[in-house]
N, C-alpha and C positions, 0 to 999 in steps of 0.2 A: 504494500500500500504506500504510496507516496501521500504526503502532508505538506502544506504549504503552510506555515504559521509566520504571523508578523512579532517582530520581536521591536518591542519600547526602544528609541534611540539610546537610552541612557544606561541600556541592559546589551545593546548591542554593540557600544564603545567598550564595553569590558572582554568583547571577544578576542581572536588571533585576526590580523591584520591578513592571512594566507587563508584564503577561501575552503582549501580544506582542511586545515585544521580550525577553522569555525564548525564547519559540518562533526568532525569528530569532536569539539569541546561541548556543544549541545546535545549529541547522544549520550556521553558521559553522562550528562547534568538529568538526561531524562533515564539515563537506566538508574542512576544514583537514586533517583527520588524512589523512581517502581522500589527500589530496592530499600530503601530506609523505613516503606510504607509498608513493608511487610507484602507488597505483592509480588515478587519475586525474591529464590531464594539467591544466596549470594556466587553460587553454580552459575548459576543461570545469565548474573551481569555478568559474569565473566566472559561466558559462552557469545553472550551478544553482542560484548567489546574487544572478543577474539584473544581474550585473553587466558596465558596457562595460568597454572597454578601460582605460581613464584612472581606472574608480574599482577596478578592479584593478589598478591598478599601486598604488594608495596602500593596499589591502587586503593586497598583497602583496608588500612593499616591499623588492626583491633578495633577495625568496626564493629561494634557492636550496638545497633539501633532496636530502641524498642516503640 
């Protein structure tokens, strides 16, 4: 599914300047959320940020959200 969402100028000055690493700082920030909100397990952000084990652990360093 592709998504088109408008992002606030003053949220979107805080991105990377390199087009794609915008696109990868906002999936971060939207698997982060699935993930702190208890809708995805912490597997699974990793799975979807292509991430192994070892650079999820530095990704998500004793995360523990409740």
């Amino acid at each position: 599914m592709m998504m088109t969402v408008e992002i606030p100028e003053t949220i979107s000055r805080l991105l990377p300047i390199e087009p794609s690493q915008r696109l990868r700082s906002v999936m971060e920030g939207l698997v982060l959320g699935a993930y702190t909100q208890g809708l995805i397990t912490r597997g699974r952000a990793c799975e979807l940020l292509g991430l192994n084990y070892w650079d999820g652990e530095k990704f998500f360093p004793g995360a523990e959200f409740s």
